[in-house]
C-alpha positions in Angstrom: 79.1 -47.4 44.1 75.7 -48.8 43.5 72.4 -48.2 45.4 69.7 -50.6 46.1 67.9 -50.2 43.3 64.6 -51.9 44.9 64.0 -48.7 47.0 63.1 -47.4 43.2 60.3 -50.3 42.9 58.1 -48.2 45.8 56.5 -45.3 46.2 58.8 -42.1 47.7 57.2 -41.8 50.3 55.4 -44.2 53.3 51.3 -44.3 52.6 50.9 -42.1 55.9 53.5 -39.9 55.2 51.7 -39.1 51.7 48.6 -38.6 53.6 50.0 -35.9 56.5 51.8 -34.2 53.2 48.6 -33.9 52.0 46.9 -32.4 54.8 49.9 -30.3 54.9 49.3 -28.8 51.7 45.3 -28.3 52.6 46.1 -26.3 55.5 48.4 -24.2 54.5 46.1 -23.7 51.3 43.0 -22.8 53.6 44.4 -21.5 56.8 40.9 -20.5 57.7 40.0 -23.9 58.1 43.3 -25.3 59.5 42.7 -25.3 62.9 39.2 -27.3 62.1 40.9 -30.6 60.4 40.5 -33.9 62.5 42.5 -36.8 61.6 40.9 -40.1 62.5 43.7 -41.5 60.2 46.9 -42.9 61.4 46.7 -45.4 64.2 48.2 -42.8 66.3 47.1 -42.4 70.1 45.7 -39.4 72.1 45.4 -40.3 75.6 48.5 -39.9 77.6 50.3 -42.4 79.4 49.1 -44.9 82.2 50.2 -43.1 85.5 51.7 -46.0 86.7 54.4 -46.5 83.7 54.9 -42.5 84.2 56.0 -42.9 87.8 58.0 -46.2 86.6 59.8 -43.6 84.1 60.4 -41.1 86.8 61.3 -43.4 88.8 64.5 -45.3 86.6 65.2 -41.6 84.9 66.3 -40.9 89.1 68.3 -44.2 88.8 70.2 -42.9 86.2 71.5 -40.0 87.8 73.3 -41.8 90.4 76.3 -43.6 89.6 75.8 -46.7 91.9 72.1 -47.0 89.7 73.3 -46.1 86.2 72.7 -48.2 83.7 74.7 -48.0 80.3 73.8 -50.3 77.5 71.0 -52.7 78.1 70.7 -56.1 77.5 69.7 -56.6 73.9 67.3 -59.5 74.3 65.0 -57.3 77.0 65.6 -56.6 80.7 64.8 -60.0 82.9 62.4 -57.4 85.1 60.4 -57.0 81.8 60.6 -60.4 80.1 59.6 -62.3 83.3 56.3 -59.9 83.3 55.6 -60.5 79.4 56.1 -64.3 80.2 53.5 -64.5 82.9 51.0 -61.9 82.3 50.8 -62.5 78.5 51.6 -66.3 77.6 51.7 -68.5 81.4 48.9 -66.9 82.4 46.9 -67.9 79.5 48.2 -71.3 79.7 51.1 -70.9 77.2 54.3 -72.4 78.0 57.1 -70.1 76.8 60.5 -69.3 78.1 62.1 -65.8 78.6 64.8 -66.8 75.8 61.9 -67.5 73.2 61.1 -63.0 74.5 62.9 -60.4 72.1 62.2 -56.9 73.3 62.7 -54.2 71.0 61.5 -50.4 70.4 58.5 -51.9 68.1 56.5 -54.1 66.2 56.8 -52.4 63.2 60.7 -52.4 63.0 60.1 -56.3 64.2 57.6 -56.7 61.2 60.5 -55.3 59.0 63.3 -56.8 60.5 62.3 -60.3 60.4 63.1 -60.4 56.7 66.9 -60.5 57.7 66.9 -64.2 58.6 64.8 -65.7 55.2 66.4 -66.3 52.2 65.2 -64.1 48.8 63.7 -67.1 47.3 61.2 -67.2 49.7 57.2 -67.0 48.2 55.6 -64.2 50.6 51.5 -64.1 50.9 49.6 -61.4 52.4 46.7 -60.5 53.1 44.6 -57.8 50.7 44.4 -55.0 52.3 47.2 -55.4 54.0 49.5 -53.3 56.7 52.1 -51.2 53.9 55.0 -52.2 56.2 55.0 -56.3 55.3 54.9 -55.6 51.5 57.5 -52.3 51.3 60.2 -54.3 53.4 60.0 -57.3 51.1 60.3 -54.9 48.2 63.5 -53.3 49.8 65.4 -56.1 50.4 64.3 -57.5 46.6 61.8 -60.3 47.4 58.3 -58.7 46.1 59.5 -59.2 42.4 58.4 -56.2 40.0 55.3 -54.1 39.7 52.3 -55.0 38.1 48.8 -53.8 37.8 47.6 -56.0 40.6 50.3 -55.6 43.2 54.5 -57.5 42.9 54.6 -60.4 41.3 56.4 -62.9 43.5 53.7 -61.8 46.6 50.6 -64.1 46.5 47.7 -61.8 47.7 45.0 -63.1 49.7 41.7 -61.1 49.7 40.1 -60.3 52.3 36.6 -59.0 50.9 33.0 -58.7 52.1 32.2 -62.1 50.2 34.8 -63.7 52.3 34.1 -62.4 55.9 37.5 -60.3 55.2 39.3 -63.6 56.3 41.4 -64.9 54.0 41.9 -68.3 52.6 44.4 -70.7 52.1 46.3 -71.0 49.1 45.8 -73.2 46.8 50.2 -73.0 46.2 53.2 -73.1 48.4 54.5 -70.5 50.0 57.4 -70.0 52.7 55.6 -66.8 54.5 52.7 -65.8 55.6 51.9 -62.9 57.2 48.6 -62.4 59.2 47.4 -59.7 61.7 44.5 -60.3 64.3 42.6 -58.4 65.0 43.5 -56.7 61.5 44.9 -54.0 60.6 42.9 -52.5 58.4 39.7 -54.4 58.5 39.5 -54.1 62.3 38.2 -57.9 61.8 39.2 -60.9 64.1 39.9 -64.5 63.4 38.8 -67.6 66.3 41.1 -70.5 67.1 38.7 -72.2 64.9 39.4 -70.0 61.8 43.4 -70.1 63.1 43.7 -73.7 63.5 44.1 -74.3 59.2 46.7 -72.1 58.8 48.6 -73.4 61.5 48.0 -76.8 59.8 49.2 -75.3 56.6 52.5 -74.0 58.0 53.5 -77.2 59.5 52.6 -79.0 56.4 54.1 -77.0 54.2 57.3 -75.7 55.9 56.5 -72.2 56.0 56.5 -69.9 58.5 53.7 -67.4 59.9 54.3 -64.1 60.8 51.4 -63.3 63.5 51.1 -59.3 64.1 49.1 -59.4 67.0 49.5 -55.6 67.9 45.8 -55.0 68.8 44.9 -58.0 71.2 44.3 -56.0 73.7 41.0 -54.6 71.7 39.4 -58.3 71.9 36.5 -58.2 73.5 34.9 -61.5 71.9 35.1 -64.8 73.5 36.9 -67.2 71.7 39.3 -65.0 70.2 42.9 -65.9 71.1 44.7 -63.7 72.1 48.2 -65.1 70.9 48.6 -67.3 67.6 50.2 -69.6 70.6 46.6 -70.6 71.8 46.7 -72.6 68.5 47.7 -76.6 68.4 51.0 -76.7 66.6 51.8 -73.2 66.3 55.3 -73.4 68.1 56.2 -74.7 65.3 55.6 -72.3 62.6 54.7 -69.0 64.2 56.4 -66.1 65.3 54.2 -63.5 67.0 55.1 -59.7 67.1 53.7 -57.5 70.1 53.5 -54.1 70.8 52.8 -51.7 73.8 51.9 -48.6 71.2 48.2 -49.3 71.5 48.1 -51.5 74.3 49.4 -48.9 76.3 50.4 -45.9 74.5 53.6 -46.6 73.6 53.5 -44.8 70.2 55.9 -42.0 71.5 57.6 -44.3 73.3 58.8 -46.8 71.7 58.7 -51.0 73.0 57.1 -53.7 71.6 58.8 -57.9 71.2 58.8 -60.5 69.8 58.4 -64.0 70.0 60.2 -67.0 68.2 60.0 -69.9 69.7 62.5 -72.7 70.5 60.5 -74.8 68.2 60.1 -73.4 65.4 63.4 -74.1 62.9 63.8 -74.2 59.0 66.5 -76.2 57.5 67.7 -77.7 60.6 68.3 -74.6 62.4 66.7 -72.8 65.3 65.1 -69.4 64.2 64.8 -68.2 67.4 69.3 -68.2 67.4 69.1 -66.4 64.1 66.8 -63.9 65.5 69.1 -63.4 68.8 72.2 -63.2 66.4 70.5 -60.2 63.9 69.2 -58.5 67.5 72.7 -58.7 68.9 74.1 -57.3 65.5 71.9 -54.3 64.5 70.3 -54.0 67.6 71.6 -51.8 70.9 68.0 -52.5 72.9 65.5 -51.0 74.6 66.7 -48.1 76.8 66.1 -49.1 80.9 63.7 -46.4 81.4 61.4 -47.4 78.4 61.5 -51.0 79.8 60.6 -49.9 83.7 57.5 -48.3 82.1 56.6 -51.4 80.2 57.1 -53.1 82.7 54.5 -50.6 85.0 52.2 -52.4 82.5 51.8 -55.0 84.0 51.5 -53.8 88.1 47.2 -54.1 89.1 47.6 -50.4 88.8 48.8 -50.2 85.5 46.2 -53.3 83.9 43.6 -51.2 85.7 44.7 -47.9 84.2 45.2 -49.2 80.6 41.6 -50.8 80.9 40.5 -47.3 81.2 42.1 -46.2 78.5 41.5 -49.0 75.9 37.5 -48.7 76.8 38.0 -44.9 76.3 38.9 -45.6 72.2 36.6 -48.7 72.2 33.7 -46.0 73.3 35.2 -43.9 70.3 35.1 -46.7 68.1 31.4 -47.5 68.7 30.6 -44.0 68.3 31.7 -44.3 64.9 30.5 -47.2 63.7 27.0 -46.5 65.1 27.3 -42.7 63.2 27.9 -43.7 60.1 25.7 -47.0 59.9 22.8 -44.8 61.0 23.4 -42.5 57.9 23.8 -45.2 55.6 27.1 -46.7 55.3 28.5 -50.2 55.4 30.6 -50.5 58.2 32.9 -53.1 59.6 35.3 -53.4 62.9 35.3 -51.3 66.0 34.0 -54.6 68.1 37.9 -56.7 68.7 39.9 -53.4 67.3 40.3 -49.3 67.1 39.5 -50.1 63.7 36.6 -49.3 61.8 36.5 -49.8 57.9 33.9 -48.7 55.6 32.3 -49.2 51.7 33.3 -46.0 50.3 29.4 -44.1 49.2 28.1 -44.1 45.6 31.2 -46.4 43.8 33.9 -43.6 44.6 37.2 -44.7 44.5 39.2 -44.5 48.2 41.4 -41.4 47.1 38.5 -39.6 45.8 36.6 -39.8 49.0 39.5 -38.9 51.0 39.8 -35.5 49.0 35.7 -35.4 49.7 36.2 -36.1 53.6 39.2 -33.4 54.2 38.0 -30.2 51.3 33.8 -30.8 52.5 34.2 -31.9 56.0 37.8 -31.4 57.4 37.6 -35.0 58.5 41.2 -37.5 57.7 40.8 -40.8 56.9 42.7 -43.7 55.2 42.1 -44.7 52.0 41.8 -48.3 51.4 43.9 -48.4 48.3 46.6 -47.1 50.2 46.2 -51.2 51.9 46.5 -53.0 48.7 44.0 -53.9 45.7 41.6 -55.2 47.3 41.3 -52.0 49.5 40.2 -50.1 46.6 36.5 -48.5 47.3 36.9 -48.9 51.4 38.3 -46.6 53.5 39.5 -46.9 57.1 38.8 -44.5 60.3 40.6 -44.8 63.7 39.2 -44.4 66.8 42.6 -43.2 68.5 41.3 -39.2 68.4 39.6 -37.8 71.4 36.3 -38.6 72.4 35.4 -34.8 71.4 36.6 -35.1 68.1 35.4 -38.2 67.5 31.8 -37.3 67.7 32.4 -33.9 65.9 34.2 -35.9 63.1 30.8 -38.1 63.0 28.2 -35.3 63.3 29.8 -33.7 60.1 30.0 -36.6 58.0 26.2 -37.6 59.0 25.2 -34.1 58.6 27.2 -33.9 54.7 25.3 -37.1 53.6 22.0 -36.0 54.8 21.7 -33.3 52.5 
């Protein structure tokens, strides 16, 4: 027996499991100070669910415990209640004409984000953006497409910076490659790209035969016009792009579990439709969503539930403000927190990302997310979330202004 020896090539452990084992091992090494620590780290959310998708969960949980309502296993393409909603709340309605077989519901983006790797081919050239989301570089190391290790990242991924020089938007290469995966806003930059800035890479993919991979997980944070929210708004992107959503900080799914994706009809490689490769990966390794999940996703979409997840979105965008206005008053570079929960900051003084996370957590109690963590071009940044409550936001604020006004 043999194992896959590219699980070796990575790190043991996930870059936010490393960082809760960390705080781990602070608190238990100051207990004094335990209770004190606030993490504006992961992308995690705080406020509880919309009351609308909680009475949609009551609701089909009461279904399922009556025979003549039980429902066993689900459909593993997504419940017609819920695709039908997606379709004409996030794509019709926005003038984007999909179909409710182009819809895969499944319990996430980021399995999606992994997943998709299934139905390309090894030999495929990969290109990412720097810093980048961990998930789109670990999976291609599993599965033995990254290449080996080397001082500036795996050498079959082409990395595409994304720096201060360069707007943190990155730019075309100047090679082929088969994938490219892009996130807008981004994760971690909290940056966002315009039709305008979209419509080369689509042009790219079609010319070149390759395939984007949009991660469009924080549209909902988009607050400035003409910033699409679908890679779909595009010309020509049908034919290239396959977009991944999520309801984990749309609507606070993160507990939860839903998300889909979309591959369009139009989009093929070789002759073949992805979008049947797709279905037949999802029908193989995929049981779906479970029926309450999908009522509650669904409860997204009711007037109430838009209304209530407004709420709730403006609650992190005030959160997100707060920091980037705290920490730009005391003298850090700050980018974000306008289109995303995002905001990412030039670490002070040249220290490295690692060393100012030790600084934040041992001086200040305060979690962040080191940009290294995101990819070379992460190193001397650092990333805050604005998913904590508005209390500890502003408590996380006033004791990094009050540290660096000493």
């Amino acid at each position: 027996m043999q194992i896959n020896k590219n699980f070796q090539k990575i790190e043991s452990s996930y870059l936010f499991s490393g960082i809760a084992k960390k705080v781990r091992e602070y608190k238990a090494a100051n207990p004094d100070k335990a209770n004190s620590v606030i993490s504006l780290g992961i992308g995690d959310v705080t406020r509880p669910l919309a009351p609308a998708c909680i009475e949609a969960m009551h609701k089909a949980a009461d279904e399922m415990a009556n025979a003549e309502t039980f429902r066993g296993y689900p459909p593993e393409y997504g419940q017609d209640f819920l695709l039908e909603a997606i379709l004409q709340n996030d794509y019709l309605a926005r003038g984007i004409a999909l179909d409710k077989s182009e819809i895969f519901v499944s319990d996430g983006a980021k399995s999606d984000c992994g997943n998709i790797g299934d139905i390309f081919s090894n030999d495929n050239v990969v290109a990412v953006c720097d810093p980048v989301y961990p998930v789109y570089v670990d999976t291609n190391v599993m599965s033995g497409r990254a290449g080996d290790k080397t001082e500036n990242g795996w050498s079959n991924i082409v990395y595409m910076p994304c720096t201060a020089e360069n707007g943190f938007l990155p730019q075309i290469p100047d090679c082929h490659v088969d994938i490219i995966y892009l996130c807008f806003p981004n994760n971690p930059t909290g940056m966002a790209a315009t039709k305008e800035q979209l419509k080369p890479w689509v042009d790219y993919a079609n010319r070149e035969g390759a395939v984007i991979l949009f991660d469009s997980a924080y549209e909902a944070f988009i607050t400035t016009p003409g910033v699409p929210h679908s890679i779909y708004e595009v010309e020509g992107a049908k034919t290239c792009a396959i977009e991944f959503r999520s309801f984990s900080k749309t609507a606070g799914f993160t507990g939860v579990r839903c998300g889909y994706t979309v591959v369009p009809h139009d989009l093929k490689a070789d002759g073949v439709e992805l979008n049947a490769m797709w279905a037949r990966r999802q029908a193989t390794k995929f049981n779906g969503v479970s029926y309450i999940t999908q009522r509650a996703a669904e409860a997204c979409y009711s007037s109430q539930g838009k209304q209530q997840i407004r709420e709730t979105i403006a609650y992190y965008q005030r959160n997100a403000k707060t920091i980037y206005e705290g920490l730009k008053a005391c003298g850090f570079t700050v980018y974000g927190a306008v289109d995303s929960p995002y905001v990412w900051l030039k670490t002070p003084n040249g220290m490295g990302s690692w060393e100012f996370f030790d600084l934040l957590l041992e001086k200040m109690q305060v979690v962040g997310t080191p940009g290294e963590g995101f990819g070379p071009s992460g190193e001397g940044y650092f990333r805050l979330t604005a998913f904590g409550s508005a209390e500890n936001t502003e408590k996380a604020v006033e004791r990094i202004k009050a540290y660096f006004a000493k």
